[in-house]
C-alpha positions as CSV (number, residue, x, y, z in Angstrom):
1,X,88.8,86.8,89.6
2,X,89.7,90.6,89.9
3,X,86.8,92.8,91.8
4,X,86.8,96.3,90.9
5,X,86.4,98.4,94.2
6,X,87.1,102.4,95.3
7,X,89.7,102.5,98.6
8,X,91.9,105.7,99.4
9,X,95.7,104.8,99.2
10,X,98.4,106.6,100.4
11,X,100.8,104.3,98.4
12,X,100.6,102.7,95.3
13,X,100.1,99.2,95.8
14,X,98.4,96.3,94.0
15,X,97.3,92.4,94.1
16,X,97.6,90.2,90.8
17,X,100.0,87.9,91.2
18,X,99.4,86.8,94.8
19,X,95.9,87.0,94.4
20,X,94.7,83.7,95.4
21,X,91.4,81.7,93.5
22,X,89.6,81.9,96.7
23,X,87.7,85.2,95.6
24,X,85.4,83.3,93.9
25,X,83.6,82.9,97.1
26,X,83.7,86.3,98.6
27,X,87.3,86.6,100.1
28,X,90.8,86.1,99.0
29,X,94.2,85.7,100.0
30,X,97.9,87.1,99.7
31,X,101.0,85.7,100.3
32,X,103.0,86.7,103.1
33,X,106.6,86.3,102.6
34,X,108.8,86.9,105.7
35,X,111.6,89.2,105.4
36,X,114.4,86.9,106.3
37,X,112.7,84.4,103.6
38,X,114.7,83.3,100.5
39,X,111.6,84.4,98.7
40,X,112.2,88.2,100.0
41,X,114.8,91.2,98.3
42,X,115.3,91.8,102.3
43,X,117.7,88.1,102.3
44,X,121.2,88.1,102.7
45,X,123.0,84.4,102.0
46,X,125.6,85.8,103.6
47,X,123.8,85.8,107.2
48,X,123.7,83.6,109.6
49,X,120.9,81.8,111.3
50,X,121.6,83.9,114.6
51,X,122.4,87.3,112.8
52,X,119.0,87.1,111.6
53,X,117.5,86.3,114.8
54,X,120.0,89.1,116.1
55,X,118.3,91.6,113.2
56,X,115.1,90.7,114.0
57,X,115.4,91.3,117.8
58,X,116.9,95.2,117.3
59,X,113.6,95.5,114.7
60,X,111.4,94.2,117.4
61,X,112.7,96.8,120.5
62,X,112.9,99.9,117.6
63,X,109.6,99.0,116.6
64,X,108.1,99.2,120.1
65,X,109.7,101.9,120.8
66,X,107.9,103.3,117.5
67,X,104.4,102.3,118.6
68,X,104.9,103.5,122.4
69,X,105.6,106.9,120.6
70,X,103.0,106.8,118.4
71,X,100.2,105.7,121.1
72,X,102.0,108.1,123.8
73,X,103.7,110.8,122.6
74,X,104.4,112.1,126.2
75,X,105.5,108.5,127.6
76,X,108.5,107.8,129.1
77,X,109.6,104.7,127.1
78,X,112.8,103.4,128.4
79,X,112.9,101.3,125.2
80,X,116.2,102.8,123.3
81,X,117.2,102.0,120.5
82,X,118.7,103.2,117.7
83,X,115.7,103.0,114.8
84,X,116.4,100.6,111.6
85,X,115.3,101.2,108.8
86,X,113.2,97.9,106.8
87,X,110.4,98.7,109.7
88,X,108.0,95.6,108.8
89,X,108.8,91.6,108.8
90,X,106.3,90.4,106.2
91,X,106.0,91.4,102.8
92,X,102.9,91.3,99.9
93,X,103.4,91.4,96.6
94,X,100.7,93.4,94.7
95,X,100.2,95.1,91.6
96,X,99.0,98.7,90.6
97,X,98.0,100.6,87.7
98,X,96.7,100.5,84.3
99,X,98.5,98.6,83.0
100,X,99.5,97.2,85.9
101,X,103.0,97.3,87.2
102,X,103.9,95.0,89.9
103,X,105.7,96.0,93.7
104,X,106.2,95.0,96.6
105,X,105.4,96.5,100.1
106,X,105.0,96.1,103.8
107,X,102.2,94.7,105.4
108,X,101.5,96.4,108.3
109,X,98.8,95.8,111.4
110,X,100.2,99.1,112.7
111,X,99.5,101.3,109.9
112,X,96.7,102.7,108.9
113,X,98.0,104.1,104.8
114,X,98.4,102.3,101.9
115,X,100.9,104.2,99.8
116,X,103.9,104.0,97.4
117,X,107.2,106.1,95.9
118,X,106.1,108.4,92.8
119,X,107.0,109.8,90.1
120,X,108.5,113.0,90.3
121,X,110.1,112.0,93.8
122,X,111.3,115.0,94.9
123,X,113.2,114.0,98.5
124,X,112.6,110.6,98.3
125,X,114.7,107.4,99.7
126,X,116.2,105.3,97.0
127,X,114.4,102.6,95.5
128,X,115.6,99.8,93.7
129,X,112.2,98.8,92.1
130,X,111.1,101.5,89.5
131,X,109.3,104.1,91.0
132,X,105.2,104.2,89.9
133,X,104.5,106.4,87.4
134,X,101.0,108.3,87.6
135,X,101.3,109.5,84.0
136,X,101.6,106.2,82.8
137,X,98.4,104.6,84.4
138,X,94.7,105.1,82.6
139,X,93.1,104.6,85.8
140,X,95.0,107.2,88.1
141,X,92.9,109.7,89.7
142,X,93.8,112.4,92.2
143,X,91.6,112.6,95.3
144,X,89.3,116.0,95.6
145,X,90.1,118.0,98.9
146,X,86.2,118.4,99.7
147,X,86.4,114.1,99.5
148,X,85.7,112.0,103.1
149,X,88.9,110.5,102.4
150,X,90.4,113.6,102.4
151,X,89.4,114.5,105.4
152,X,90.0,111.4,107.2
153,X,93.9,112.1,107.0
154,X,95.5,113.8,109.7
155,X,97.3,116.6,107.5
156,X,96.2,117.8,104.7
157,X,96.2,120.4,102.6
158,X,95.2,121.6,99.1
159,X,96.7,122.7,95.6
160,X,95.6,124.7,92.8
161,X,93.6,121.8,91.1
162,X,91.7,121.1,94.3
163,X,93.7,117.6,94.8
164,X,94.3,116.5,98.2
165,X,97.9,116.9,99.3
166,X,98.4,114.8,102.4
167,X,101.5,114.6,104.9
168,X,102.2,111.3,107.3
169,X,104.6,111.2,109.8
170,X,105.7,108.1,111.4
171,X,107.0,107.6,115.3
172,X,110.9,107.5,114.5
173,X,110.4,110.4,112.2
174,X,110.0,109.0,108.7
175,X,107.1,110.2,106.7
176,X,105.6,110.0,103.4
177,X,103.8,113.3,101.8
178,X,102.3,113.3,98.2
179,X,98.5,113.1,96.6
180,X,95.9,111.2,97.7
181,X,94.9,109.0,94.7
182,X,92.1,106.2,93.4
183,X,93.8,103.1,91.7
184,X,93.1,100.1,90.2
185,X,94.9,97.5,92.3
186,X,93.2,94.8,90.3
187,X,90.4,96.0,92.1
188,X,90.4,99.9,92.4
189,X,91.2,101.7,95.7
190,X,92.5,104.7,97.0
191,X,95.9,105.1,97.9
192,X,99.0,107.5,98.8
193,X,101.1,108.6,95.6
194,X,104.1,110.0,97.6
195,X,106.5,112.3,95.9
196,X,108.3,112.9,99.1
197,X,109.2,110.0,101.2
198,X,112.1,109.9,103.5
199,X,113.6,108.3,106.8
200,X,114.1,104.9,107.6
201,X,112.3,103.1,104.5
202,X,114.9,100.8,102.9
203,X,114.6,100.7,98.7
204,X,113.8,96.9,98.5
205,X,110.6,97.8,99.3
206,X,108.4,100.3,97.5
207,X,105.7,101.3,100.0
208,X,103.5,99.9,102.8
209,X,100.2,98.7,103.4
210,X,98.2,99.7,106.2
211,X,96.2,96.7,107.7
212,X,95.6,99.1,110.8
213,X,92.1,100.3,112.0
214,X,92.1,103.8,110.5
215,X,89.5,104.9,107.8
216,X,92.1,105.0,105.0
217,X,93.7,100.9,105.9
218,X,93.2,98.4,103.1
219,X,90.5,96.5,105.4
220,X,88.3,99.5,105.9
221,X,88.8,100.4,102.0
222,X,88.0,97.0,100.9
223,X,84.4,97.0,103.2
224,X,85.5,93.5,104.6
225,X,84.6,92.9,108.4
226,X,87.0,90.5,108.7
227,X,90.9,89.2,108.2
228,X,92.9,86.4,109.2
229,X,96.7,85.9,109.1
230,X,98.2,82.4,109.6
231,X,102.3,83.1,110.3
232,X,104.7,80.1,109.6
233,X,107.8,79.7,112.0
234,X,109.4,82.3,110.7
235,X,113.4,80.8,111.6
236,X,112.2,77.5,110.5
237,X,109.5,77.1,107.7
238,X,112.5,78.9,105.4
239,X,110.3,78.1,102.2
240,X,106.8,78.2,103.0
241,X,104.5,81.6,102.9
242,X,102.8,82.6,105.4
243,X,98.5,84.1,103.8
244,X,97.0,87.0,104.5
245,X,93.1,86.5,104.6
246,X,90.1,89.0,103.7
247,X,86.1,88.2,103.7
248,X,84.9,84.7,103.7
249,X,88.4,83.4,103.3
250,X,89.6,84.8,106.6
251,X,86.6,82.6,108.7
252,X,88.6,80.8,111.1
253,X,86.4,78.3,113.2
254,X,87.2,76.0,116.4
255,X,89.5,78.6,117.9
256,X,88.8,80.4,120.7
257,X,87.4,83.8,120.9
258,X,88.1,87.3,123.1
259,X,87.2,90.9,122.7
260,X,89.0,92.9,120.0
261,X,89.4,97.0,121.4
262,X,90.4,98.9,118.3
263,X,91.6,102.6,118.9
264,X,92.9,104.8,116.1
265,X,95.7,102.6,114.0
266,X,95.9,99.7,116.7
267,X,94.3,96.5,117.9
268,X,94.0,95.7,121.8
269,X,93.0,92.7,123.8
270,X,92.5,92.0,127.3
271,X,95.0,90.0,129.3
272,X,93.9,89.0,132.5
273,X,96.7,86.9,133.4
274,X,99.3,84.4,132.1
275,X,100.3,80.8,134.0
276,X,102.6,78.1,134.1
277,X,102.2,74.7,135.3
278,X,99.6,76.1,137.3
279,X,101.6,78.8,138.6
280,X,99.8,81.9,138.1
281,X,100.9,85.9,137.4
282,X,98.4,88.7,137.0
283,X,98.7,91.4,134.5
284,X,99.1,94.8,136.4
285,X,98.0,97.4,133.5
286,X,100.8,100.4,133.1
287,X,98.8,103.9,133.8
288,X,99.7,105.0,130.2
289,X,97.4,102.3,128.7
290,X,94.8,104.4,126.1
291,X,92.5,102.2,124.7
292,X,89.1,102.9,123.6
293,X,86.8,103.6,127.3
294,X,89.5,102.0,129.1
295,X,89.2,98.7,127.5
296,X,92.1,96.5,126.2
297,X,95.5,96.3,127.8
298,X,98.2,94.8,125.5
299,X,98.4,95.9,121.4
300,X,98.5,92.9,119.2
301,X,100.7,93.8,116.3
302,X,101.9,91.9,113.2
303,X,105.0,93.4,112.7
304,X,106.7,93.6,116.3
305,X,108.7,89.8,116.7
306,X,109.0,90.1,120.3
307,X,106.3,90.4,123.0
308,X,106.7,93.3,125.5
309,X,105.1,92.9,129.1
310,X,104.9,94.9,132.1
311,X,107.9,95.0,134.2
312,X,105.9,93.6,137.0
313,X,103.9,91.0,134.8
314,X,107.8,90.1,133.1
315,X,109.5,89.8,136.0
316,X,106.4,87.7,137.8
317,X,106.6,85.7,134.7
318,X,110.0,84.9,134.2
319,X,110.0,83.6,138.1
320,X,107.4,80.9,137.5
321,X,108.8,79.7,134.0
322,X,112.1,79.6,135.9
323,X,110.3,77.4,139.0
324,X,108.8,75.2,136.0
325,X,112.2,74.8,134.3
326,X,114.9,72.0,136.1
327,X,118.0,73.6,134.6
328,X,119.7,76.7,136.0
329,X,119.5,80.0,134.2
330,X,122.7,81.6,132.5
331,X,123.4,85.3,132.2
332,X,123.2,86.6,129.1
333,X,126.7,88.1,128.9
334,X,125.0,90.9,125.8
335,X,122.8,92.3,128.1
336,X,119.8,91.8,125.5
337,X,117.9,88.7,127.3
338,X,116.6,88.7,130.7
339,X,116.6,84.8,131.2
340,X,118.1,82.1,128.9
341,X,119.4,78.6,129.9
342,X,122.5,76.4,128.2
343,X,121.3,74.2,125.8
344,X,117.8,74.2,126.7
345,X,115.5,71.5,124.5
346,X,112.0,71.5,123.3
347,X,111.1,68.9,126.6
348,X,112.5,71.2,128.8
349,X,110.0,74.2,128.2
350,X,106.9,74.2,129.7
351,X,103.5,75.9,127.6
352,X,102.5,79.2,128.7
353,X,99.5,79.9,128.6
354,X,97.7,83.7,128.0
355,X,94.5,84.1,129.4
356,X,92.8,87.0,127.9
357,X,89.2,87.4,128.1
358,X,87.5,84.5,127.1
359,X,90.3,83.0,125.8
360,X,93.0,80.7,127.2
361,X,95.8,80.5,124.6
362,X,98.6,78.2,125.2
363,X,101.7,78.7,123.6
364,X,104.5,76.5,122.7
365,X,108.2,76.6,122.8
366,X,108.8,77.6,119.1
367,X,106.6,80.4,120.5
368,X,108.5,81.7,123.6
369,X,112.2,80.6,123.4
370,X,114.8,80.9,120.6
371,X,118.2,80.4,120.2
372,X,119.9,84.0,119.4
373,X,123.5,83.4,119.5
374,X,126.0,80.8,116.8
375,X,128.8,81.1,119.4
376,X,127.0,79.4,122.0
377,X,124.4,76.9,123.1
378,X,122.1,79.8,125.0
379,X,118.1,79.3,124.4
380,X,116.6,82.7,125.5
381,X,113.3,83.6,126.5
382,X,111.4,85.8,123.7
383,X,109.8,88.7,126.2
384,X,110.8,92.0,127.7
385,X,109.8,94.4,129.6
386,X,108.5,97.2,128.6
387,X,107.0,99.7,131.3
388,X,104.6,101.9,128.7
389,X,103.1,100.2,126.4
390,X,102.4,95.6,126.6
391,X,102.8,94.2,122.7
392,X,101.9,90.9,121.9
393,X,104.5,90.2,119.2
394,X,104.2,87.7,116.2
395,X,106.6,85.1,117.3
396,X,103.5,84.5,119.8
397,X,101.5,84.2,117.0
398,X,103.6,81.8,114.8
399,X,101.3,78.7,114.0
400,X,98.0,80.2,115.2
401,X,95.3,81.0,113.0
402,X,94.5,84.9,114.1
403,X,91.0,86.3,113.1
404,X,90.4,89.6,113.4
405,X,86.4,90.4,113.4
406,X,86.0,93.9,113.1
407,X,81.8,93.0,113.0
408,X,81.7,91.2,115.8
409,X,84.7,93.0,117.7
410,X,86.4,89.5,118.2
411,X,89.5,88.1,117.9
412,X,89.8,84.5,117.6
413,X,93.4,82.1,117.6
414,X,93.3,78.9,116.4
415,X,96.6,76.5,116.9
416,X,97.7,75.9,112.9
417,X,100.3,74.4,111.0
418,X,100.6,77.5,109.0
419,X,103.3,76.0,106.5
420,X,100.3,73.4,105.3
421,X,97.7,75.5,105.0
């Protein structure tokens, strides 16, 4: 059942066709389709199993990179890489318009805009999809420049018809700039109609959706308090969809629970410490943490696939998963992995276990090793270092029901067999 609703969108985006039933009761979900899915215009055939892991890793350390920019302009991030463009690993198909005209975008924790390419694009990436046409929609409506949404953007500026002109920039120098708009999106909300979009946007995908904290992100638009994600093994549920939750649909109960810090664009929690086989290692926070008052120490973030640690906390970590493990580490003769073993197996890995705040959550192997490599037999451990800014990736999130209670300020994890839900 489509809901008719006003949101600011810096993007044209839309949800029909992955609009599940389920808003009958006050919620709904969307489809998530992983990048490296067969379902996805990112797949290549032609790729192996290990090239996409390999991808997905150089995504991961540009994309921290992005965020550690983005939090701390100033920081000395000794992340480098060079940036790739297709920024985001999951993908929502939506619809937009009147009549409505189907695309298909990023979703995003780490953003805050919902926007799309428009017509006229001026300096704008190419696109394979057609680009959205304002003209050819009955329910397009530029934004005023005296409108809150207006002035929620970080640049702005007006025209000669008062409609609110806005400019985004992006850590690794993409942006977006065009009109803020109203749309129906089978429900109506604002969004960004941008007319010049440029950097490292790839044309399979025609905008982005902001999931992020920000005044102008689809879950702040749509009013809902909450949202839930449940994300299939991504290298190994192939043919399943991960869902995207909002409102009653994204309750997740019998998890476990810990505060949720939300600053700006991103979502923090507090790690107090991680173990193994009752080895401990405590978390030493970096100085350049900046979360609201002080509070929260590690961003949790859809779109990162890796999780980035303290070198202190890594290095601590790495020495107790190594004491846990009977095999002997091999060097990684790339240079990308700080500890993998030959021919590691699922009985050989031990749970790790991240205690934030109120919440132990244990993970599992498919959750902290992975096999990068098709010319050998190397299983490496999925964490790095990362001196500025901790992430906790989505790889640790694969099979875990993730609630994010904006209400409540609570994030809860629930262990899930996301390809069955």
């Amino acid at each position: 059942m489509a809901s008719s609703i006003h949101a600011i969108l810096l993007l044209s985006l839309c949800f029909i066709s992955a609009v599940h039933p389920s808003t009958a009761r006050g919620g709904f979900t969307v489809d998530l389709i992983h990048r490296d899915s067969p379902r996805s215009p990112f797949y290549d055939p032609s790729l192996t199993h290990s090239q996409r892991i390999q991808n997905a890793i150089t995504r991961s350390i540009s994309r921290a990179h992005r965020i550690t920019s983005t939090v701390n302009p100033s920081a000395s991030d000794p992340i480098e890489s060079t940036v790739l463009p297709n920024r985001g690993e999951y993908l929502m198909t939506l619809s937009i318009g009147s009549p409505p005209v189907s695309t298909l975008a990023i979703a995003d924790t780490g953003s805050d805009l919902i926007w799309t390419q428009c017509k006229p694009c001026n300096n704008c990436y190419e696109q394979q999809a057609p680009l959205f046409d304002p003209d050819s929609s009955k329910t397009y409506r530029n934004v005023s420049c005296q409108s809150q949404p207006c002035s929620s953007l970080p640049t702005s500026s007006c025209d000669d018809s008062d409609s609110c002109y806005y400019e985004y920039n992006y850590g690794d120098r993409s942006y977006t700039h065009g009109f803020l708009a109203t749309e129906t999106f089978s429900f109506e909300t604002s969004f960004g109609c941008g007319h010049e979009n440029d950097g490292t946007f790839d044309g399979r995908g025609a905008g982005l959706v902001g999931l992020g904290n920000g005044p102008l992100s689809l879950v702040s638009q749509l009013g809902q308090t909450k949202f839930s994600y449940c994300l299939v093994r991504m290298f190994l549920d192939t043919n399943s969809t991960s869902s995207l939750n909002f409102g009653e649909s994204a309750d997740v109960s019998g998890g476990v629970s810990t505060p949720l810090y939300a600053k700006k664009t991103f979502y923090y929690l507090s790690l107090e410490k991680l173990s193994v086989a009752g080895n401990e290692v405590a978390v030493n926070n970096p100085t350049s943490i900046k979360a609201g008052n002080g509070d929260g120490n590690i961003i949790i973030d859809s779109g990162t696939t890796l999780t980035f640690l303290p070198p202190d906390t890594f290095d601590g970590l790495v020495r107790i998963v190594k004491k846990a493990v009977k095999l002997t580490p091999v060097e990684d003769s790339r240079g990308t992995f700080g500890l993998c073993y030959d021919g590691l197996t699922v009985n050989d890995v031990p749970d790790i276990v991240f205690h934030f705040t109120g919440a132990d959550v244990t993970l599992k192997p498919i959750n902290t090793f992975l096999r990068p490599y098709s010319d050998n037999n190397l299983v490496c451990f999925a964490f790095m270092a990362n001196g500025d800014l901790p992430i906790y990736g989505n790889l640790a999130q694969q099979n875990f029901n993730v609630e994010y209670d904006l209400g409540e300020e609570k994030l809860t994890f629930k262990p899930t067999n996301c390809a069955k839900l």
